[in-house]
N, C-alpha and C positions, 0 to 999 in steps of 0.2 A: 420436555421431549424434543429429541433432535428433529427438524425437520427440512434445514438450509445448512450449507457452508459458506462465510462470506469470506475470501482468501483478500488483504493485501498484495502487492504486483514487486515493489522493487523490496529486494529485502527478503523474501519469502517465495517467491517464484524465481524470478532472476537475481544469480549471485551479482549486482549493478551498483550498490553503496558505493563502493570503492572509484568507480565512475563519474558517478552525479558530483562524491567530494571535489575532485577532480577538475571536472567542468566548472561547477559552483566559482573554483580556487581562479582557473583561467579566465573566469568573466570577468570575476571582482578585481582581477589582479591587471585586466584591460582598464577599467576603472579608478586603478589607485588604492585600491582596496584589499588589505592581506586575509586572509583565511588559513583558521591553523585549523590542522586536521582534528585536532583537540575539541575546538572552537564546534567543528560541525557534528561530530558525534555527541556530542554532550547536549547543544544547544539547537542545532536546525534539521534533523535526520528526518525527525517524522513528519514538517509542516511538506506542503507543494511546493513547486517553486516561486509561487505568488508571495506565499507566506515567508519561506526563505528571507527572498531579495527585501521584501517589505522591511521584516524585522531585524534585517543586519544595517539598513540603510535607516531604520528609524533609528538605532542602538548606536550609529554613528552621529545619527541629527546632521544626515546629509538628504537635500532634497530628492523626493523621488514621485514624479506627477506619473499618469495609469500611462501616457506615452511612452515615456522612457523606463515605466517597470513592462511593458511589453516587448520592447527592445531587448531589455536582458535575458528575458523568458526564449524569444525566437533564437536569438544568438544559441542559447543555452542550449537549444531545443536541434539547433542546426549541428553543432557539436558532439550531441549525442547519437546524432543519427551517422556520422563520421567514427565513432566509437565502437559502436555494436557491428555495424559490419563490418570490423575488423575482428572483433571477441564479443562474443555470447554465450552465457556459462547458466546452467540451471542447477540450483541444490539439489542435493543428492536426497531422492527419494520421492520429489516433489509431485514429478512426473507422476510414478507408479501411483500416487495416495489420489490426487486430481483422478484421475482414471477410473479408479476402484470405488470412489465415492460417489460420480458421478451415476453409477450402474444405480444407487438406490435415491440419491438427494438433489435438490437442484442446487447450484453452485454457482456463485456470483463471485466480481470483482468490483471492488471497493479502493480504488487509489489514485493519489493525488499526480501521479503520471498524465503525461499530456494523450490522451486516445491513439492516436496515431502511434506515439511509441511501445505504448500495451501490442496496438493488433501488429505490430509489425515481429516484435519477438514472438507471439503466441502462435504469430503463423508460421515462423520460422522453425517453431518449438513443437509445432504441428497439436498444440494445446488449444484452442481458439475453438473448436466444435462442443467442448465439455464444459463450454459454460452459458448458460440462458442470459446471462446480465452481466454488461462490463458496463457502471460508472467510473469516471476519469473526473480530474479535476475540471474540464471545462463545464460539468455538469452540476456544478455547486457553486455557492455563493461564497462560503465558508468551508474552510479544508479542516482538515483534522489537527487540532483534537474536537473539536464540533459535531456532533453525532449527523448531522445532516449525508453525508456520504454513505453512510450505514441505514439509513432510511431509509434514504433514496431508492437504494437496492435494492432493499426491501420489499417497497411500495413496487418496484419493477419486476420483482419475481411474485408477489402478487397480482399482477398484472398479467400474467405469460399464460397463455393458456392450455387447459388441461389442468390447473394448478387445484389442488382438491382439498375446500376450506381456507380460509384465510390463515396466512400465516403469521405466526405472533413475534414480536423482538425477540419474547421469552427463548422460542422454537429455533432463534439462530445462535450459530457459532465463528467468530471473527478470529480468523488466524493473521496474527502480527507479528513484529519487529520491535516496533518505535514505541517509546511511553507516550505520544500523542496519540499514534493510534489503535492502542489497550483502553485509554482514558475516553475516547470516540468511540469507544465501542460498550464500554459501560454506560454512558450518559444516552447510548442508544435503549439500552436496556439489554444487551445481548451478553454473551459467556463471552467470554475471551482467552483465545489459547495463546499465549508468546514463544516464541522462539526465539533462542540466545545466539541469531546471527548477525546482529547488529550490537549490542549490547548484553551484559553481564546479566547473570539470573535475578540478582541482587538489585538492577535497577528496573527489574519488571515485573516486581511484586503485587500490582494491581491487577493484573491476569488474576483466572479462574487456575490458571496452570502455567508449569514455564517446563517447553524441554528444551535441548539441545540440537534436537536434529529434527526433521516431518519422516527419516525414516522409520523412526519407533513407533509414529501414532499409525492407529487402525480406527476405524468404523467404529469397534463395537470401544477403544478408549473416549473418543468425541461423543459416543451413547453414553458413557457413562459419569460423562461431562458435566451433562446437561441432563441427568436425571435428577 
């Protein structure tokens, strides 16, 4: 039984992939470091950027102490906030489904985003009131693909009150992007919807579902999901 929606942030709320690549590419490339656009879509899309910088600098076997992977993170982090006020794009449909869902389920955020950059689009986006629970990557130890973020959430719309009975993994539904976090969202125990905005149907076969677009899905498809 439906009883939560837990929505992914970049990828799935804001059209921003193209972005992060983007940044990712200018940091590494401050660095000495190439980044093929190939390279990020295939292999870094769905970690944070902890997880990112971590595993391009492990995969190179160049040193990287929590100083200077903080440094790259703030850089990254300074860069993007230079971006979006210039362009901020929402998928089409996104908007109306958040809205419509909100009237019967509670709705949470689950993504490896730095907080600050979540509430800054959502209010822009004027999205930020429709949701009881935003975890962000500062709120984890382990990012996706690691179910811990999906729990979290969890455990915090459990938490909110007026909440009526405990709610189960079973009872949630995790809308994503990334094969890291379809696979966080299984190992959570939850259903997982994918959407083919990041990636091909073909590479997001571990979902309960793959569409193309959030303007097709409704209420009573995410019921019948998860019955």
């Amino acid at each position: 039984m439906l009883r939560a929606v837990i929505f992914d942030f970049n990828g799935i709320i804001v059209d921003d992939e193209p972005i992060h690549f983007e940044l990712f590419q200018r940091v590494l490339h401050e660095e000495g470091i190439a980044l093929s656009e190939d390279d990020y879509y295939e292999r870094y899309l769905g970690f944070d950027d902890r997880g990112a910088f971590t595993n391009i600098y492990r995969e190179l076997k160049r040193a990287l102490d929590d100083g200077k992977l903080s440094r790259l993170i703030d850089r990254k982090a300074l860069y993007y906030q230079e971006a979006i006020a210039k362009k901020m794009n929402v998928f089409p449909g996104v908007a109306q489904l958040i809205s419509s869902l909100s009237k019967s389920l509670p709705l949470a955020i689950a993504s490896g985003a730095l907080r600050h950059e979540i509430d800054t689009i959502l209010i822009g986006l004027k999205l930020q009131p429709y949701f009881r629970v935003i975890v962000s990557s500062e709120d984890v130890k382990a990012g996706k693909p690691a179910p811990e973020i999906f729990l979290t959430a969890l455990a915090r719309l459990n938490a909110q009150p007026g909440t009526r009975g405990k709610i189960e993994a079973a009872d949630c539904l995790v809308i994503e992007d990334s094969r890291e976090g379809i696979r966080g969202a299984r190992r959570a125990g939850m259903k997982c919807l994918a959407v083919t905005n990041s990636h091909p149907a073909a590479s997001l076969q571990e979902a309960n579902a793959v569409v193309n677009s959030l303007e097709t899905v409704s209420l009573s498809y995410l019921e019948n999901l998860c019955a």
